[in-house]
Backbone as CSV, one residue per row, in Angstrom:
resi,resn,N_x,N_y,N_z,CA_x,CA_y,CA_z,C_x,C_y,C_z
1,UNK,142.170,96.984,110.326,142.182,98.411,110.153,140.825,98.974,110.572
2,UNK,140.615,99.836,111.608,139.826,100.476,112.020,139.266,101.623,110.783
3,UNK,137.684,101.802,110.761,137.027,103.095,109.997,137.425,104.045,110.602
4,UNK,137.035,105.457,109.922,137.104,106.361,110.932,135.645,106.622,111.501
5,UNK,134.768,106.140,111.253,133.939,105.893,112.197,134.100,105.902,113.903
6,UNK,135.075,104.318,113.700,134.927,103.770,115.057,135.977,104.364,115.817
7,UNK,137.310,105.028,114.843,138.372,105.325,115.760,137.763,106.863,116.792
8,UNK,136.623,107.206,115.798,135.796,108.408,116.699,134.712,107.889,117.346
9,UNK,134.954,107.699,118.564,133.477,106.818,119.197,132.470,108.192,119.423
10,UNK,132.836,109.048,119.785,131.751,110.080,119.971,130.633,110.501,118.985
11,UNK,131.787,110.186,117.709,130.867,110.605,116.598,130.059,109.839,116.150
12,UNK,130.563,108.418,116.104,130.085,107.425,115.673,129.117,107.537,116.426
13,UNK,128.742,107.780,117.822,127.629,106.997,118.981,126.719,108.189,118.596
14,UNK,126.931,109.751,118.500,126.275,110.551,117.986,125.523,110.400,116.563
15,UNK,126.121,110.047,115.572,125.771,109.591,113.999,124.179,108.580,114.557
16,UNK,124.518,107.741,115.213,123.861,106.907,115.452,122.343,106.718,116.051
17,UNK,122.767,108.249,117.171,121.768,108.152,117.892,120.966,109.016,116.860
18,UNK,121.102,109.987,116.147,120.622,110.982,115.264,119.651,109.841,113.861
19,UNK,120.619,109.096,113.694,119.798,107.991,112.898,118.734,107.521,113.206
20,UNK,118.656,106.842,114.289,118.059,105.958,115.320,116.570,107.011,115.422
21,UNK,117.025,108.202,115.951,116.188,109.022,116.250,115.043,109.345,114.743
22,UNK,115.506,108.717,113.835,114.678,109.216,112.777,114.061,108.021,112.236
23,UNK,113.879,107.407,112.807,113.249,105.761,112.680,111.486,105.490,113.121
24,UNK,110.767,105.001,112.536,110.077,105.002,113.460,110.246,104.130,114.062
25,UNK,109.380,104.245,115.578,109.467,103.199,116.961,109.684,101.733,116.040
26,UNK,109.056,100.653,114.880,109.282,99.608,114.941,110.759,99.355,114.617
27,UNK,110.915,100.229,113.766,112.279,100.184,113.315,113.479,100.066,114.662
28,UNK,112.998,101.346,115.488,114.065,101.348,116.795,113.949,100.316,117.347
29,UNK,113.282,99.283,117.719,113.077,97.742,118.360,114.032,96.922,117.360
30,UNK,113.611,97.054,116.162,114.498,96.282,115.384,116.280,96.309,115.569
31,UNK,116.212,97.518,115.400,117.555,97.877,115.715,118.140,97.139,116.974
32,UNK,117.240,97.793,118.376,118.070,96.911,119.353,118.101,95.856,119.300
33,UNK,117.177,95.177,118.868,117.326,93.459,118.550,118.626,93.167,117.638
34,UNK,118.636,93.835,117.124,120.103,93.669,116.031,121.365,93.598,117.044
35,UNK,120.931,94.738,117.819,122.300,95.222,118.280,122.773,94.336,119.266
36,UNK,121.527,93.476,120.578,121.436,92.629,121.062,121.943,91.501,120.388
37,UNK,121.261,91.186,119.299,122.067,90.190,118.784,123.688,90.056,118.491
38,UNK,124.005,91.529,117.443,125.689,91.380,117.838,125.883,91.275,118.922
39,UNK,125.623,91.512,119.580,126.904,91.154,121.342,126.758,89.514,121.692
40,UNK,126.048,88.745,120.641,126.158,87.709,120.813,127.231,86.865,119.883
41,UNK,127.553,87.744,118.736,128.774,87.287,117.634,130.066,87.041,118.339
42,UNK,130.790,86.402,117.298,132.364,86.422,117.916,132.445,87.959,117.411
43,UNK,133.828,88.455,118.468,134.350,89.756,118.050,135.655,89.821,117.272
44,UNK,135.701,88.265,116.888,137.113,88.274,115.657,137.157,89.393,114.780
45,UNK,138.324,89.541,114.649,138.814,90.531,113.657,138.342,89.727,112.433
46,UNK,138.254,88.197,112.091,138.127,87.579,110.626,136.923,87.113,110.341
47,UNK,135.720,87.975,111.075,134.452,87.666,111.436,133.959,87.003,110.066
48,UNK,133.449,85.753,110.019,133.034,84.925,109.175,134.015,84.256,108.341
49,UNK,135.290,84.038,108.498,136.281,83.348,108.217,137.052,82.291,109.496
50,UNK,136.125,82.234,110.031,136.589,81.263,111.240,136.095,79.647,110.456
51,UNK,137.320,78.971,111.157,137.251,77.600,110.170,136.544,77.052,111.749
52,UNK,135.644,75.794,111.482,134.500,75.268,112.114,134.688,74.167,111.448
53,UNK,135.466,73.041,112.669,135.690,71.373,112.936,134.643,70.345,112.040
54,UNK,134.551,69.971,111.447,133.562,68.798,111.683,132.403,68.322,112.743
55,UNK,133.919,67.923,113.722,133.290,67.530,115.390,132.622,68.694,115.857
56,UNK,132.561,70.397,115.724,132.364,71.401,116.267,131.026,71.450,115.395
57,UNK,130.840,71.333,113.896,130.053,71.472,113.402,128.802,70.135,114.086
58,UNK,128.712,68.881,113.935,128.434,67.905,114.809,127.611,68.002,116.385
59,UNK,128.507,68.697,116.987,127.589,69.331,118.092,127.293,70.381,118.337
60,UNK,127.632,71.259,117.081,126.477,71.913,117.403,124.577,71.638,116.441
61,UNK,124.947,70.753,115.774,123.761,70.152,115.278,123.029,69.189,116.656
62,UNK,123.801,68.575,117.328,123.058,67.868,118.553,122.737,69.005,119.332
63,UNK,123.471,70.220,119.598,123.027,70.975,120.568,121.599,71.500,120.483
64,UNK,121.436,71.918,118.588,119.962,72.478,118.211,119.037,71.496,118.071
65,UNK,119.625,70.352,117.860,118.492,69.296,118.009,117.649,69.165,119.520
66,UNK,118.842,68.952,120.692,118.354,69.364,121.917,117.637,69.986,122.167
67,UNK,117.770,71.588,122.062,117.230,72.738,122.099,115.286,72.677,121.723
68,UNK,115.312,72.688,120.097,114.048,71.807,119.499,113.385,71.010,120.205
69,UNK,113.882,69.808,120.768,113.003,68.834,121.514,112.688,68.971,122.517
70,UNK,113.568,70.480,123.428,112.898,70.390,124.641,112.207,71.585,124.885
71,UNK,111.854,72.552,123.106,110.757,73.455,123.321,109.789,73.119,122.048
72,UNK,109.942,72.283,121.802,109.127,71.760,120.638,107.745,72.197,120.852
73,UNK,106.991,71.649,122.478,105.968,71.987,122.632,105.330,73.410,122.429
74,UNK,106.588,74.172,123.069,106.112,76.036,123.154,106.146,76.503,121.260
75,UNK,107.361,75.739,120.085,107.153,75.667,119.327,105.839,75.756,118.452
76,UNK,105.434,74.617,118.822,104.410,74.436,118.388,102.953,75.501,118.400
77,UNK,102.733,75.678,120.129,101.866,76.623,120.731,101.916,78.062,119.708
78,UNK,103.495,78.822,119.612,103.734,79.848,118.891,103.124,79.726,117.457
79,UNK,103.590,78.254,116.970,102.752,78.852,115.599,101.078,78.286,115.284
80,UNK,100.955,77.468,116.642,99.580,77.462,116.503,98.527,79.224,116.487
81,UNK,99.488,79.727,117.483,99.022,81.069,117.739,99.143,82.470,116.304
82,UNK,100.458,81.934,115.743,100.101,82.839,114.292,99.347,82.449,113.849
83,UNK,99.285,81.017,113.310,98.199,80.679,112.348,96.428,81.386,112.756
84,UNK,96.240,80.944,114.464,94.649,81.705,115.006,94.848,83.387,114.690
85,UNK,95.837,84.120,114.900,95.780,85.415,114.539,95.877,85.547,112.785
86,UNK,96.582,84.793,111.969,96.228,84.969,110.753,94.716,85.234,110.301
87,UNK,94.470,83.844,110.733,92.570,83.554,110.330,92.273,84.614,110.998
88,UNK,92.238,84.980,112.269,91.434,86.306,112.846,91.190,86.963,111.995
89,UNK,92.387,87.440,111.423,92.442,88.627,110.283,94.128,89.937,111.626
90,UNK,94.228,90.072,112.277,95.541,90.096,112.891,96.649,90.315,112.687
91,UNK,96.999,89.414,111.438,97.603,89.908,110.953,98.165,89.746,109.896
92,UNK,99.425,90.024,108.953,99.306,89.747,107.321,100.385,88.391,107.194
93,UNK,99.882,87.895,106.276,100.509,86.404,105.147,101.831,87.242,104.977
94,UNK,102.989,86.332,104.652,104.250,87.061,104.379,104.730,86.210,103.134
95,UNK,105.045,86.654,102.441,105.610,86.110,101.077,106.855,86.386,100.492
96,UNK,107.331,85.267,99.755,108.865,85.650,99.260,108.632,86.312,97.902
97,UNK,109.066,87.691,97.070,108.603,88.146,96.567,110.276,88.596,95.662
98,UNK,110.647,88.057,94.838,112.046,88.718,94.645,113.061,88.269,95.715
99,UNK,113.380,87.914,96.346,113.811,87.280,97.347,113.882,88.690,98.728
100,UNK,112.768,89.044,98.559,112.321,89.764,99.801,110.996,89.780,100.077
101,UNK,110.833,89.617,101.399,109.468,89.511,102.556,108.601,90.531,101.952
102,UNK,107.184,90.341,102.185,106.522,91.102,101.611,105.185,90.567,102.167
103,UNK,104.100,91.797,102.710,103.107,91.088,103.196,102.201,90.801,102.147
104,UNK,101.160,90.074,102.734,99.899,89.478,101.225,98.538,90.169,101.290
């Protein structure tokens, strides 16, 4: 069953942009990253009720293992590089605080 949101795309894309527009700039990055990211979801209608094999579950653990070992190095580099901007002073410690992020 469709919202009435979506069955109005005009409004919806309008609602949106009016939102968007009241964000500041980090927020609007965030967003497209979000939004980027959905277009990477399945577009099932039973989104997060999809049953996932064993064998499916299986490789995709070899696939991220792959993945890992063959950027492990740049891995590494990245958080060598937070840690030198931490100490700089650069930027802030992040902490679990209530079970939300929070700088230190």
């Amino acid at each position: 069953m469709k919202s009435q949101l979506t069955a109005d795309m005009p409004t919806t894309e309008r609602l949106l942009l009016e939102t968007v527009r009241g964000l500041p700039s980090q927020r609007v990055v965030q967003v497209l990253d979000f939004a980027r990211w959905l277009h990477t979801q399945s577009t099932s209608d039973n989104f997060g009720e999809e049953e996932i094999t064993e064998a499916e579950l299986a490789a995709e653990e070899v696939a991220w293992q792959a993945t890992f070992e063959a950027n492990k190095d740049n891995f590494r580099a990245m958080a060598r590089e937070a840690l030198n901007e931490l100490d700089a002073g650069k930027t802030l410690e992040m902490v679990l605080v209530d079970g939300k992020i929070h700088p230190r």
